[in-house]
C-alpha positions as CSV (number, residue, x, y, z in Angstrom):
1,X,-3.8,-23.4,-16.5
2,X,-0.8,-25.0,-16.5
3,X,0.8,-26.1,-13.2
4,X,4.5,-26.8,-13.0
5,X,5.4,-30.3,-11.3
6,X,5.1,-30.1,-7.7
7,X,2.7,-27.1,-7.9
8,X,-1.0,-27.3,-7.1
9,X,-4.2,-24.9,-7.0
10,X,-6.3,-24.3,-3.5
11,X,-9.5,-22.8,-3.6
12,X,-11.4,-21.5,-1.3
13,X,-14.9,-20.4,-0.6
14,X,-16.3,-17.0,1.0
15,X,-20.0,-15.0,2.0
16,X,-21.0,-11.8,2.4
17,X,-24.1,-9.7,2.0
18,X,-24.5,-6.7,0.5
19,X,-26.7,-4.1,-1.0
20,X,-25.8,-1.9,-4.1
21,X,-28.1,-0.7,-7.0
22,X,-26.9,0.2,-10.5
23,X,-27.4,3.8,-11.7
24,X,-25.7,6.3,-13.8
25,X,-26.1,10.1,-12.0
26,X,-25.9,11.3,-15.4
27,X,-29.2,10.2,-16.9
28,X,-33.2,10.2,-16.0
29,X,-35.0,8.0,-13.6
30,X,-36.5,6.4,-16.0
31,X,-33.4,5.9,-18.8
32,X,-32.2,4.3,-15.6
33,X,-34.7,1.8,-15.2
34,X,-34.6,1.3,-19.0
35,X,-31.3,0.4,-18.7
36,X,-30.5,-1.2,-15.3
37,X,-34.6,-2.6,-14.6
38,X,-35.5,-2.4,-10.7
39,X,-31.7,-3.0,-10.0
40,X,-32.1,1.3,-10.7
41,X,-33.5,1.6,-7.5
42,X,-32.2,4.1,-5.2
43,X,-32.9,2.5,-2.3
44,X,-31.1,-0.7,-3.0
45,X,-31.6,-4.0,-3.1
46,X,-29.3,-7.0,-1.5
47,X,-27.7,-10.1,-2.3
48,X,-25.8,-12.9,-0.4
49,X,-22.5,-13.0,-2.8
50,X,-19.9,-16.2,-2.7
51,X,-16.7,-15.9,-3.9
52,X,-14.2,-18.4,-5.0
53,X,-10.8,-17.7,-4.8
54,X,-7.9,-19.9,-6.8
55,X,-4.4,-19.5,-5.3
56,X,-1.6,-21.4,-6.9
57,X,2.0,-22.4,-4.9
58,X,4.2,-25.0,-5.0
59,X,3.5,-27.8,-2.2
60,X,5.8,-26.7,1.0
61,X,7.8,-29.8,1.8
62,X,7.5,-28.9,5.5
63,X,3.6,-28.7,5.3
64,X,2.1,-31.0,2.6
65,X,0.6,-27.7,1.7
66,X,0.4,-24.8,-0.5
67,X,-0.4,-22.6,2.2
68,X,-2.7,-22.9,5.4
69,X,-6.3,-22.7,5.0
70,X,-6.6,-21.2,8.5
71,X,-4.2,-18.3,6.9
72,X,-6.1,-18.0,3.8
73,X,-9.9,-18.0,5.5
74,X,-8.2,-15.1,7.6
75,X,-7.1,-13.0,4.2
76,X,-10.7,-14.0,3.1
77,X,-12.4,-12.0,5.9
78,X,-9.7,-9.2,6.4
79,X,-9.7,-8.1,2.4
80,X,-13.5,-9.7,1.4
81,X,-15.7,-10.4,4.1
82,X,-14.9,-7.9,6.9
83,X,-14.9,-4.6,4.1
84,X,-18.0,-5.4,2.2
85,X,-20.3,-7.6,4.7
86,X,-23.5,-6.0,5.7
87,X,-22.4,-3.0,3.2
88,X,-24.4,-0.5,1.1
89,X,-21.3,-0.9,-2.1
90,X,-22.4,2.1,-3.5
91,X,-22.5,4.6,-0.6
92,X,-20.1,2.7,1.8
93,X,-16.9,1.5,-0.3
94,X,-14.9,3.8,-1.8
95,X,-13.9,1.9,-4.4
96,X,-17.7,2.2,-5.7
97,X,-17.6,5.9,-5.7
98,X,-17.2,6.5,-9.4
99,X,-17.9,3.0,-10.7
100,X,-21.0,1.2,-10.8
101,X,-21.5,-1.9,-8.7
102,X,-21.9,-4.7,-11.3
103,X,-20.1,-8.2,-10.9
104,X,-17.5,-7.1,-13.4
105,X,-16.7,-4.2,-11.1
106,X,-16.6,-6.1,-7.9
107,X,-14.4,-8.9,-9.4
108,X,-11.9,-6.4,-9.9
109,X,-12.0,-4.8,-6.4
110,X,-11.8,-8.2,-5.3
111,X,-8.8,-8.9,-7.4
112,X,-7.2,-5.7,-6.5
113,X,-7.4,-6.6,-2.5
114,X,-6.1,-10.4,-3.1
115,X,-3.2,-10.1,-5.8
116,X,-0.7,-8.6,-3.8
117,X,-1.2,-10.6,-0.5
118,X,-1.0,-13.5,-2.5
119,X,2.2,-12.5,-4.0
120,X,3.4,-11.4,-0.7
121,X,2.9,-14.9,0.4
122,X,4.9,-15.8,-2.9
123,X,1.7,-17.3,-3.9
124,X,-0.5,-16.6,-7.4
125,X,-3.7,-15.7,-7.5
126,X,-5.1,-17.6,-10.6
127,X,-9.0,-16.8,-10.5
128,X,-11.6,-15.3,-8.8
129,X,-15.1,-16.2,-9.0
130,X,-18.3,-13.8,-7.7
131,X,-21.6,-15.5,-7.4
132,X,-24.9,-13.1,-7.2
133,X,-27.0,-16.0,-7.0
134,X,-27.1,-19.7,-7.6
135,X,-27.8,-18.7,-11.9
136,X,-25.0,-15.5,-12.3
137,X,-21.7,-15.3,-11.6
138,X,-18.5,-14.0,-13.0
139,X,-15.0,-15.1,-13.2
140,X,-11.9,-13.0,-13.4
141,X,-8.3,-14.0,-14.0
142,X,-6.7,-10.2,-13.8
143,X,-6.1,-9.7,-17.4
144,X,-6.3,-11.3,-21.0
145,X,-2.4,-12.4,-20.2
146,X,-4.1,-14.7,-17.5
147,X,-6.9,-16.4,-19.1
148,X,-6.6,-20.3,-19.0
């Protein structure tokens, strides 16, 4: 990405667990688990998720900063953590009604939540990263236009 002069990206770490399984009401139990493996499972399985969120500003004269990492830990919690912590994604967010619950899909929801606080804050929201575990992840930049 490029950064104008005086203009710098924070980024800033988040946890939650959550359960979800991957299933399509449309087909058989078992073209399920041909598809999806034991992640097909009804009854859910969990994960401890991390997320990494990129915010981009200009540095604020009157701070040193691009904004306060108190302020952003608080968005974290109010629009990430607080929502989905200790959730069942499928049967407990909305969001997850009609759409499975893959990385892909929660990246999104993610974005979705952040992107306009950050541009409240006059702020950019340049990438998001969603950890399953220490070996998958996915990052998102909300749309081809935004890819580094």
């Amino acid at each position: 990405m490029n950064a104008t002069p005086n203009t710098v990206t924070v980024i800033r770490k988040a946890k939650f667990a959550a359960a979800h399984f991957l299933r399509l009401p449309e087909i058989s139990d078992e073209e399920n688990f041909q598809r999806f493996g034991p992640s097909s499972n009804p009854l859910a399985h969990g994960h401890n998720y991390e997320i990494e969120v990129s915010v981009q500003g200009p540095v604020r004269p009157e701070t040193g900063m691009v904004m306060n990492l108190k302020d952003l830990k608080v968005i974290l919690n109010e629009e990430v953590v607080g929502p989905l912590d200790f959730k069942n994604l499928n049967l407990q967010v909305e969001y997850f009604q009609n759409r499975l619950t893959t990385l892909e899909n929660i990246s999104q929801l993610l974005w979705d939540r952040l992107h306009p606080r950050m541009a409240g804050l006059g702020l950019t929201l340049t990438g998001l990263k969603v950890l399953e575990s220490d070996d998958l992840f996915v990052e998102y930049y909300g749309g081809t236009d935004q890819l580094p």
